[in-house]
C-alpha positions, 0 to 999 in steps of 0.5 A, a space after each residue: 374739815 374746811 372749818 379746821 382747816 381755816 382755824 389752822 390757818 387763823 391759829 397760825 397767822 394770830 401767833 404773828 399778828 399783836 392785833 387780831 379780832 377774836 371774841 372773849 367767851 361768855 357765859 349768860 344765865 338767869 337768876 330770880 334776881 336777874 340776868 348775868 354775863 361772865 366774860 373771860 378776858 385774861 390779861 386784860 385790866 378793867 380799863 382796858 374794857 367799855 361796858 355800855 347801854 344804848 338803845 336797850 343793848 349792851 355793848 362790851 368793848 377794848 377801850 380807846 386808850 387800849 386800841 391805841 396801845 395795840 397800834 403803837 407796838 406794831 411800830 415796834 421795829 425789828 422783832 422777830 417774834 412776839 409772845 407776850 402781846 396777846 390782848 385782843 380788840 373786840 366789840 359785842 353786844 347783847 340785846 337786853 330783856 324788857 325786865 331788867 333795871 338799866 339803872 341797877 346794872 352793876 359789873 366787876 372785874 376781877 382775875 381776867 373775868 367780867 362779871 356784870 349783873 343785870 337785875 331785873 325790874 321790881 316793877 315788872 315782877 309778877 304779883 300774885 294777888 290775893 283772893 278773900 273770900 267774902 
């Protein structure tokens, strides 16, 4: 009951605010392959968005340029009501596996939806060895 109530509140105020932090969902699954993450960002554009490695993390991000736009219209004086500005600022992360090949990681954009591949490493691959019999 507390938790729909706060969201109520959250919902309310978001419809006034240009700028709120709310995190795009994803979706993580694992493939022979590799690893893949699908994030939902709609009305976004693929220069709106950082994809990032550091320290074995991956970290997705609103770009700069893109948080200075979102500031630049909250000057805008006089409206009433806002509608159209729906784009949010975020920053997440996700801890990568030890078998994935950073040099291999590969991302799309494409209708408001991020796909980014994490193939996994060649070198860490199980081998299966083969016995002869002598």
């Amino acid at each position: 009951m507390y938790n729909n109530f706060n969201s109520l509140f959250d919902d309310f105020f978001d419809a006034f605010n240009s700028v709120s932090v709310k995190i795009p969902p994803v979706d993580v699954y694992e493939m022979d392959d590799g690893y893949y993450i699908d994030v939902e960002l709609p009305g976004y554009k693929n220069d709106d968005v950082n994809v990032k490695i550091e320290n074995n993390t991956l970290t997705l991000s609103t770009s700069e340029e893109f948080n200075k736009q979102v500031e630049n219209e909250k000057e805008v004086p006089n409206y009433l009501v806002r509608e159209t500005k729906t784009k949010r600022i975020f920053k997440r992360a996700f801890s990568l596996p030890k078998d994935v090949d950073e040099e291999g990681i590969s991302a799309t954009f494409n209708n408001g939806l991020l796909n980014i591949k994490l193939p996994k490493s060649k070198k860490l691959a199980p081998k299966t060895i083969e016995i002869i019999a002598q």
